[in-house]
N, CA, C and O of each residue as an XYZ file, in Angstrom:
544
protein
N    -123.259   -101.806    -20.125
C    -122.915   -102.825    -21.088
C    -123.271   -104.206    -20.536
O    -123.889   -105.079    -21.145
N    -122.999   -104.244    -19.833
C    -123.253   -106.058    -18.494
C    -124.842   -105.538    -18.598
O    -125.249   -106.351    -19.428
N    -125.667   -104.937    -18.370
C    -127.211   -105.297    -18.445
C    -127.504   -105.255    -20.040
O    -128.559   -105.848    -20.267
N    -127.153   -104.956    -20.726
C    -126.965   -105.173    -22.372
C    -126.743   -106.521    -22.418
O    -127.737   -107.145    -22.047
N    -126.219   -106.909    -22.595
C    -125.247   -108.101    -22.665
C    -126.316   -109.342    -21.929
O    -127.006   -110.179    -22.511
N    -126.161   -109.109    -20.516
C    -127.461   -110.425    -20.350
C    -128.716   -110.443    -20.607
O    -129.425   -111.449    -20.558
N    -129.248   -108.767    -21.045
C    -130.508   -109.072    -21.710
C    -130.823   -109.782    -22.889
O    -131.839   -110.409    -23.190
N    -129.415   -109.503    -23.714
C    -129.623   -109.825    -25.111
C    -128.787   -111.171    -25.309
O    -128.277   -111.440    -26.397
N    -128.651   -112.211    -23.906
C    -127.848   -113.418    -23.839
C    -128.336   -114.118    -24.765
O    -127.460   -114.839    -25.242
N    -129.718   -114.305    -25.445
C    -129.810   -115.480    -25.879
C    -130.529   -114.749    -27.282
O    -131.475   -115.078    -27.998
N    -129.897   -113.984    -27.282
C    -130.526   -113.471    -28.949
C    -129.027   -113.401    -29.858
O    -127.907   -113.224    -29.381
N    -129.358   -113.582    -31.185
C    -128.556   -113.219    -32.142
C    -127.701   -111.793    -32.123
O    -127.843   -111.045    -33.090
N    -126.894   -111.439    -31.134
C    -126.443   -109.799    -31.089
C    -125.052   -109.431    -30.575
O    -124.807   -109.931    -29.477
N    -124.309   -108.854    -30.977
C    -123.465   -108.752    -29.675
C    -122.986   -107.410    -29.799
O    -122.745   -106.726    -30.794
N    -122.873   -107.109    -28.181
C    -122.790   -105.886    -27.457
C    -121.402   -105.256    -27.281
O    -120.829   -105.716    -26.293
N    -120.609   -104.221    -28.041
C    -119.254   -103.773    -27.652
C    -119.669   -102.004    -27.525
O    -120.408   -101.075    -27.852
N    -118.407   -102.524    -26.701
C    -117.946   -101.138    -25.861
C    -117.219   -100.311    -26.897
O    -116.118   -100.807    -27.140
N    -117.444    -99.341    -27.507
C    -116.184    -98.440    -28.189
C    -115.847    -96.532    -27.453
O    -116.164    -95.973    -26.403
N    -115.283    -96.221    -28.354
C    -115.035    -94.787    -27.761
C    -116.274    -94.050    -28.105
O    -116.577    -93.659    -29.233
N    -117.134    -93.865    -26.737
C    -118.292    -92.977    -26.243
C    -119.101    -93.311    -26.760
O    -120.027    -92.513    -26.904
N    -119.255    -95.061    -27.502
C    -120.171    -95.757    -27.596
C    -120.628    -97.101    -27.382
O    -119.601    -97.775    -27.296
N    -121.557    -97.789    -27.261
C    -121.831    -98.862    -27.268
C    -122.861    -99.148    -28.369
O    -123.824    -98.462    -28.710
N    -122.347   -100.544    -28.932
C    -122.741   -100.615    -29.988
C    -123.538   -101.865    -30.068
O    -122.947   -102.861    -29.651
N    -124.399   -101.988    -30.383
C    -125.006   -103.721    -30.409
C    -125.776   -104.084    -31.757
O    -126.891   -103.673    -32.077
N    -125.175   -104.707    -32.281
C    -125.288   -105.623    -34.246
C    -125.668   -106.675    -33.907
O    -125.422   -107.173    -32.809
N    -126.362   -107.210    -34.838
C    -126.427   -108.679    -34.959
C    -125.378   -109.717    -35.035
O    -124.458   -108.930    -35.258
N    -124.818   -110.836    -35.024
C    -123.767   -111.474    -35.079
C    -123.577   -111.300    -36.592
O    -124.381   -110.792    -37.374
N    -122.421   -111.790    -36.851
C    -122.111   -111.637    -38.573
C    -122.025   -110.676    -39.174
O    -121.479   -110.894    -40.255
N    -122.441   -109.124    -38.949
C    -122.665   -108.133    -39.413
C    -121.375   -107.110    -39.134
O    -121.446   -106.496    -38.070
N    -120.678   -106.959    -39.630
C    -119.795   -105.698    -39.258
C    -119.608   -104.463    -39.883
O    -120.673   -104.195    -40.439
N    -118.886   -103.679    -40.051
C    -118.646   -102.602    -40.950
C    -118.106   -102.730    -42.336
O    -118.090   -102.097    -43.391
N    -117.784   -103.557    -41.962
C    -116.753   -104.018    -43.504
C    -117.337   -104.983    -44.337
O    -116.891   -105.131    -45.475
N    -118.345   -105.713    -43.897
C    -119.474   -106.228    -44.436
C    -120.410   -105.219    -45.278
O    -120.750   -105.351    -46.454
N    -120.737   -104.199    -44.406
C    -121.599   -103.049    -45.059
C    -120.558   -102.576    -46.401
O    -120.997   -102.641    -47.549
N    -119.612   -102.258    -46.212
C    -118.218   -102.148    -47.485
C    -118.689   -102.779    -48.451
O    -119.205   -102.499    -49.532
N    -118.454   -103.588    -47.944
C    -118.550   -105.136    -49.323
C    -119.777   -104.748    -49.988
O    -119.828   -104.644    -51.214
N    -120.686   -104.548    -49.293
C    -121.608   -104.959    -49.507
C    -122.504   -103.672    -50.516
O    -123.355   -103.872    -51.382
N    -122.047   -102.596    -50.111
C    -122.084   -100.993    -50.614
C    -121.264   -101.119    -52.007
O    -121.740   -100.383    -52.871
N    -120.426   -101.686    -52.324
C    -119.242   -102.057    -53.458
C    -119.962   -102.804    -54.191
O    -120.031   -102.427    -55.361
N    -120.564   -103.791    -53.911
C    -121.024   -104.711    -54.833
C    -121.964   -104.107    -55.253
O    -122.162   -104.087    -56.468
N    -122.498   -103.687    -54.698
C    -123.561   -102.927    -55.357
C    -123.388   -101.737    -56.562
O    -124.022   -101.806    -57.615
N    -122.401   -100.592    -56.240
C    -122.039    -99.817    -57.031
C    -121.396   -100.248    -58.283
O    -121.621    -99.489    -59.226
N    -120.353   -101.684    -58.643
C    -120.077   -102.510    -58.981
C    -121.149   -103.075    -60.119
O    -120.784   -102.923    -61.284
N    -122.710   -103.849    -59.848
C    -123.635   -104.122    -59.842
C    -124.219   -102.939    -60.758
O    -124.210   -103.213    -61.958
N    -124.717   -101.692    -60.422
C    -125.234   -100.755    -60.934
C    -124.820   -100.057    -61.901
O    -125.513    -99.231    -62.495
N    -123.029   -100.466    -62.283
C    -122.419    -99.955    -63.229
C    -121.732    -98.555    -62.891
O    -120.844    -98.232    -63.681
N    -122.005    -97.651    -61.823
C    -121.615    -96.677    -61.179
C    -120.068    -96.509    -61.587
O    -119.478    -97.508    -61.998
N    -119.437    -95.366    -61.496
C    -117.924    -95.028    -61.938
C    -117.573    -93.750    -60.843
O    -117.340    -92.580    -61.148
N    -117.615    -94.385    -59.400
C    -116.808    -93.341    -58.720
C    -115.766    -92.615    -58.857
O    -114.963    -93.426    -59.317
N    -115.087    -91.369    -58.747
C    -113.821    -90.398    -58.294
C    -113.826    -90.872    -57.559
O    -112.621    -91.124    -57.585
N    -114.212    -91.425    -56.571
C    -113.216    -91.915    -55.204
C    -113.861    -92.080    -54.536
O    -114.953    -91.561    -54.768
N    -113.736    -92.942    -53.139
C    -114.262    -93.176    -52.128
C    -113.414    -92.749    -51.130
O    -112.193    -92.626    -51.229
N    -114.436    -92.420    -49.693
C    -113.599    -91.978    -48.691
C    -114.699    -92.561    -47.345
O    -115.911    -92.765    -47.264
N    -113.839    -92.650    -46.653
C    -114.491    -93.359    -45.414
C    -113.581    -93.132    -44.005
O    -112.479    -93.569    -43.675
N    -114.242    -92.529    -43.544
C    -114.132    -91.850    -42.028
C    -114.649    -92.303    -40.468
O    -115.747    -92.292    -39.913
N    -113.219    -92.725    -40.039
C    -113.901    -93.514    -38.565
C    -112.927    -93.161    -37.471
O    -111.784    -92.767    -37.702
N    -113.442    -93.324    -36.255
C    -112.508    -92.905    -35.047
C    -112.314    -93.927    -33.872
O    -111.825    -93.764    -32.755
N    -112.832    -94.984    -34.454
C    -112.687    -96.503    -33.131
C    -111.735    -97.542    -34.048
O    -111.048    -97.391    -35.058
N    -112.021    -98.552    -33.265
C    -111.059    -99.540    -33.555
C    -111.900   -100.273    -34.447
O    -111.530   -100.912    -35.432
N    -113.684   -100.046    -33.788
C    -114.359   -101.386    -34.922
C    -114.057   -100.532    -36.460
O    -114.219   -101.175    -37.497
N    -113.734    -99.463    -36.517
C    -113.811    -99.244    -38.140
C    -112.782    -99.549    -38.462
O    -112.485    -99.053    -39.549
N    -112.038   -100.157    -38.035
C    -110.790   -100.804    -39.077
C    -110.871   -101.680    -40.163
O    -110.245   -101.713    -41.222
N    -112.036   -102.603    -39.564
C    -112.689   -103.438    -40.896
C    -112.762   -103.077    -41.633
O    -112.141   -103.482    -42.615
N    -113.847   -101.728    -41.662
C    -114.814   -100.878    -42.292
C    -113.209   -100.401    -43.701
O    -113.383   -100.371    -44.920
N    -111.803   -100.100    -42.964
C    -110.740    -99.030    -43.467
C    -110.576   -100.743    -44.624
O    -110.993   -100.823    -45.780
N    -109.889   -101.847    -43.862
C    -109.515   -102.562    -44.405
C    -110.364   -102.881    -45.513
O    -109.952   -102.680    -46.656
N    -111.860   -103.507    -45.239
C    -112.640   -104.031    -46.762
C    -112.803   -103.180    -47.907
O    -113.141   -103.648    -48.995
N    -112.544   -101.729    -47.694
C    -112.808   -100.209    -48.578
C    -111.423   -100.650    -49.086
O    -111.783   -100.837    -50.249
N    -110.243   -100.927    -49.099
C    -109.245   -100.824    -49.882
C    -109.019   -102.140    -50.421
O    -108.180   -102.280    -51.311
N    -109.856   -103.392    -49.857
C    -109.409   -104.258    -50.396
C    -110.723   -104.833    -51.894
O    -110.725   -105.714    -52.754
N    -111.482   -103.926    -51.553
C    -112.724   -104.016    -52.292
C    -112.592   -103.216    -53.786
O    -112.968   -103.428    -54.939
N    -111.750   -102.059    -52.989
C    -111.372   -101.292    -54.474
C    -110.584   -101.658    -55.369
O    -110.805   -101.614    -56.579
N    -109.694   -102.009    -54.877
C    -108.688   -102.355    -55.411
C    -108.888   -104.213    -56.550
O    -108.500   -104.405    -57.702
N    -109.337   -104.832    -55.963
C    -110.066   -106.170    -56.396
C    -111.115   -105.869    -57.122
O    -111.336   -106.674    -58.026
N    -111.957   -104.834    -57.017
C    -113.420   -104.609    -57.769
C    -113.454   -104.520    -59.235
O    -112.668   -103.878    -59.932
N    -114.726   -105.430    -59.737
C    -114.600   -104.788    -61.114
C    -114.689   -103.552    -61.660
O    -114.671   -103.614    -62.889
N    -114.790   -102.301    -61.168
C    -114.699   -101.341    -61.703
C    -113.983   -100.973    -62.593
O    -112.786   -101.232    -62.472
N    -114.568   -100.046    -64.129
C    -113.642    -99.967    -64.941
C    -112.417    -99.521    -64.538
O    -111.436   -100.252    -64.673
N    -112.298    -98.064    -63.905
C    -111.176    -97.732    -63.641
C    -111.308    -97.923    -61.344
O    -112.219    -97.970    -60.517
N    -109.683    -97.966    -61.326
C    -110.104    -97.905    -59.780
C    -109.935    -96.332    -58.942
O    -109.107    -95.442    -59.136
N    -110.721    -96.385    -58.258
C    -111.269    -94.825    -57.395
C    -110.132    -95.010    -56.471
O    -109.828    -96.054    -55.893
N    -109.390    -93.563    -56.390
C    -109.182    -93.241    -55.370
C    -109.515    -93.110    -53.988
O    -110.337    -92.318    -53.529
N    -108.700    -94.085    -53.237
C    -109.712    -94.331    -51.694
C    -108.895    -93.397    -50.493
O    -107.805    -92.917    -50.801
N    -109.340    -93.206    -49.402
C    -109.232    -92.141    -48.627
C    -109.895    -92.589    -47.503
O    -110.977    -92.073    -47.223
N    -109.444    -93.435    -46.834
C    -109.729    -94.108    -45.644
C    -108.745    -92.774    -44.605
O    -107.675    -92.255    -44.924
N    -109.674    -92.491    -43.188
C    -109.305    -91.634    -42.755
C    -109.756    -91.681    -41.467
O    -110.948    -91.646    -41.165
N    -108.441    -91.794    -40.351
C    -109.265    -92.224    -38.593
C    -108.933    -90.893    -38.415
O    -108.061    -90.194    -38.932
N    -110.236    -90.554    -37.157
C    -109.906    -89.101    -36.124
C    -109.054    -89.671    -35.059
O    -109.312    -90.598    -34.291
N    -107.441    -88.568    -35.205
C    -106.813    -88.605    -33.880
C    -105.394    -89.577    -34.531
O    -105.584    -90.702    -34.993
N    -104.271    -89.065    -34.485
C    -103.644    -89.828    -34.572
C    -103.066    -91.051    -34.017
O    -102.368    -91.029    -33.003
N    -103.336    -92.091    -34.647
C    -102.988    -93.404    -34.010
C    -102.957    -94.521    -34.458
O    -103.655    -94.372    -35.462
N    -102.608    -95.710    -34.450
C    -101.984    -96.942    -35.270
C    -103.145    -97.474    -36.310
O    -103.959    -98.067    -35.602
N    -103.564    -97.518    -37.644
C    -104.558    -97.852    -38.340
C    -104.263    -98.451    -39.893
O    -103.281    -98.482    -40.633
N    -105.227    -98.768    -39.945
C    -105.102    -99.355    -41.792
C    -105.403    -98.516    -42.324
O    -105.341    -98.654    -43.545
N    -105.925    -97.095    -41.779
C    -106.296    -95.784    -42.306
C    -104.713    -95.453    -42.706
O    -103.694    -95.862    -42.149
N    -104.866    -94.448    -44.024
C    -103.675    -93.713    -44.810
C    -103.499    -92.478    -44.237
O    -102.438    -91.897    -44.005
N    -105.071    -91.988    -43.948
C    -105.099    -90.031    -43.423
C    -105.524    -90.414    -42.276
O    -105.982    -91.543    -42.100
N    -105.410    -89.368    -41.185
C    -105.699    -88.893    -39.975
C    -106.511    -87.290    -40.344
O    -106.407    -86.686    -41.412
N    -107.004    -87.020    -39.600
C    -107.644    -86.066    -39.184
C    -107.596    -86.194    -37.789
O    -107.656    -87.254    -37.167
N    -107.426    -84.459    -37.080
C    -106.874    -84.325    -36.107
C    -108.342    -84.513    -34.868
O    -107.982    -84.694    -33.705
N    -109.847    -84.470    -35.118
C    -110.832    -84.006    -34.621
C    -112.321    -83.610    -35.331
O    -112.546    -82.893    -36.306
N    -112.947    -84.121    -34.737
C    -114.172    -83.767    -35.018
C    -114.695    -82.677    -36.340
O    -115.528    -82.754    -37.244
N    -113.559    -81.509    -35.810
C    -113.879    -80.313    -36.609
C    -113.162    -80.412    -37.662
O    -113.341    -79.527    -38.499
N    -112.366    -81.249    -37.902
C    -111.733    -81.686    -39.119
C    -112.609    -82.094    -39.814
O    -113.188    -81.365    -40.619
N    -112.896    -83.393    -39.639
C    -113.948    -83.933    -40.448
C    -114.909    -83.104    -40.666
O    -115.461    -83.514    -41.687
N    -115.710    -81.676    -40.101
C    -116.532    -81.226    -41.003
C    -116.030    -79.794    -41.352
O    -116.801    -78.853    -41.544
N    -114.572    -79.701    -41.423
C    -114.309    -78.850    -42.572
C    -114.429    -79.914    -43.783
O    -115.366    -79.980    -44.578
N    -113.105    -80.853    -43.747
C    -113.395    -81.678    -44.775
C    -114.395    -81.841    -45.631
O    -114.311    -81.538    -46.821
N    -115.670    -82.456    -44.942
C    -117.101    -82.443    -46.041
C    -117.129    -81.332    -46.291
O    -116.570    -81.147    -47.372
N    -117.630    -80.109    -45.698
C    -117.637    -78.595    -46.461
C    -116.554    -78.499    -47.158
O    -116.263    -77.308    -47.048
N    -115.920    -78.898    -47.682
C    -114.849    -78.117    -48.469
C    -115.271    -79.260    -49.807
O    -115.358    -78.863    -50.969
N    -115.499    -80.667    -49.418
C    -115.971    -81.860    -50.940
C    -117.035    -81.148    -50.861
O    -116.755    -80.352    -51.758
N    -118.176    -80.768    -50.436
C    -119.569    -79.829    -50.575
C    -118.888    -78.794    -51.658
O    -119.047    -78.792    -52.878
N    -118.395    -78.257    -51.168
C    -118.084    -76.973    -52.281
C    -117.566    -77.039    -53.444
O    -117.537    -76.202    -54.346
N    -117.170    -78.047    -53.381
C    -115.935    -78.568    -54.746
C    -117.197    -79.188    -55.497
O    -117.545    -78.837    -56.624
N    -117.756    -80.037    -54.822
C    -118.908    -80.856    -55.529
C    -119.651    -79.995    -56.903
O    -119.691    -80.187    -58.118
N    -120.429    -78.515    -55.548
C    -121.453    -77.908    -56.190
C    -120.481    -77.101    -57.331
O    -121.072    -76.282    -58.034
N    -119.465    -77.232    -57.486
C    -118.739    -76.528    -58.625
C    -118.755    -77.117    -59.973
O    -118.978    -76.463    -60.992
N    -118.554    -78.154    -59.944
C    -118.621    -79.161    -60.863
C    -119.454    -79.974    -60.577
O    -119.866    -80.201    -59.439
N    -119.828    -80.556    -61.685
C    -120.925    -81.656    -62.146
C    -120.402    -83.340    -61.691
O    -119.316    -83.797    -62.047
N    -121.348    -84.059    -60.901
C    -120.620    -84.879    -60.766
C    -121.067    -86.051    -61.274
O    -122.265    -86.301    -61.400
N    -120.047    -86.910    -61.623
C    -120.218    -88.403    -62.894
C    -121.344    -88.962    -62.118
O    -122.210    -89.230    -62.951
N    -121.819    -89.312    -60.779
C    -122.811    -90.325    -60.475
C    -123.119    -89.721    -59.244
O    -122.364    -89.121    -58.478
N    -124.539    -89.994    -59.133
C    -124.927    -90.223    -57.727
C    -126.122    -91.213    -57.381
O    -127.271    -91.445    -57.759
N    -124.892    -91.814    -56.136
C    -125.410    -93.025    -55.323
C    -126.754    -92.846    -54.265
O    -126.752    -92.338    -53.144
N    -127.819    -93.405    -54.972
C    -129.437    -93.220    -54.302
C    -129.761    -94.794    -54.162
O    -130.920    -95.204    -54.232
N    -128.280    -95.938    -53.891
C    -128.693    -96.395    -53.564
C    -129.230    -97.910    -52.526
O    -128.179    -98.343    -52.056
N    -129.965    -98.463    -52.224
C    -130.594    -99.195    -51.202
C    -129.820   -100.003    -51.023
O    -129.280   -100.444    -52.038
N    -129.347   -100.647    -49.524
C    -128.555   -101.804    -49.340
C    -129.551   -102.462    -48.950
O    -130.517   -101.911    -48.421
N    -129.475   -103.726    -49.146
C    -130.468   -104.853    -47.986
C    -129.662   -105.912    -46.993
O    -129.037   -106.814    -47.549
N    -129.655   -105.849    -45.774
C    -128.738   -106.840    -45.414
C    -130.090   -107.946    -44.994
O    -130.247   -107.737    -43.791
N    -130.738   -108.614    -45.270
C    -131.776   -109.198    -44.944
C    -131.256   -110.786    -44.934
O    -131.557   -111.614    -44.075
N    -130.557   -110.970    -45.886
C    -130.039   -111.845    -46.862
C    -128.725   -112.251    -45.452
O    -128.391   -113.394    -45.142
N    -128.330   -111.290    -44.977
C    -127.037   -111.363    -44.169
C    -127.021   -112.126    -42.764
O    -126.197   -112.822    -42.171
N    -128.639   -111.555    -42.447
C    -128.347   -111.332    -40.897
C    -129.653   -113.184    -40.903
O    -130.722   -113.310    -41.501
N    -129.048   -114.063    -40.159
C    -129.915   -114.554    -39.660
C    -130.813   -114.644    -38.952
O    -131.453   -115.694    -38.897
C-alpha cells in the first residue's frame, strides 16, 4: 500500500486498504456515487424495479448500503422497490440483512436465478453508466 500510495502521490487517486483488498479510485468517486448514479439512471429510463439489493463485506460499502436506501426511498419512481442492502458476516452496518459468508451470497443469487427464470420479469437493466462527467 506505501509503494501505491507514493507512486500515485501526485495523481488524482487514492489508495485504501480494505478486507483482502486494496483498492485505488480516483478522488471523488465512491460506491455510493456509483448508487446515485445507477438510480438516476433507472429513474431516467423510466425502469420499474421489484427491488433492489446490494451486497458488500467492507466498511467502504457502507456508502454504497447508505445512498441505495436513501436514493430509493427519495427517487422518483412510481412505486418504491424494495431494498435489501446486505453485509457478509455479522457486524455493525447501515445494512438491514447479514449473510453469514461467501457461500451465502451465492446460494442467495441461485435461488433469485431460479425464481427469476420462473417468472417473467417487469425490466431488464442493459444499462451504461458513464462516470466521465464525475471524475476529473
Amino acid at each position: 500500500v506505501n509503494h501505491l500510495e507514493n507512486v500515485l502521490a501526485n495523481e488524482p487517486a487514492i489508495v485504501t486498504r480494505g478486507q483482502h483488498i486494496v483498492e485505488v479510485k480516483p478522488q471523488g468517486v465512491s460506491k455510493g456515487l456509483v448508487v446515485e448514479k445507477v438510480m438516476s439512471r433507472i429513474v431516467n429510463d423510466g425502469m420499474r424495479p421489484d427491488f433492489l439489493m446490494c451486497v458488500g463485506d467492507d466498511r467502504s460499502d457502507e456508502d454504497m448500503f447508505e445512498s441505495l436506501l436513501n436514493s430509493a426511498s427519495s427517487s422518483s419512481l412510481p412505486e418504491t422497490p424494495e431494498v435489501f442492502c446486505c453485509t457478509v458476516g455479522q457486524k455493525p452496518s447501515k445494512a438491514k440483512y447479514y449473510l453469514d459468508d461467501t457461500a451465502d451470497v451465492l446460494k442467495l443469487l441461485s435461488c433469485l436465478a431460479g425464481a427469476a427464470s420462473t417468472s417473467r420479469p417487469r425490466f431488464n437493466l442493459h444499462a451504461q453508466v458513464s462516470f466521465e462527467s464525475t471524475v476529473v
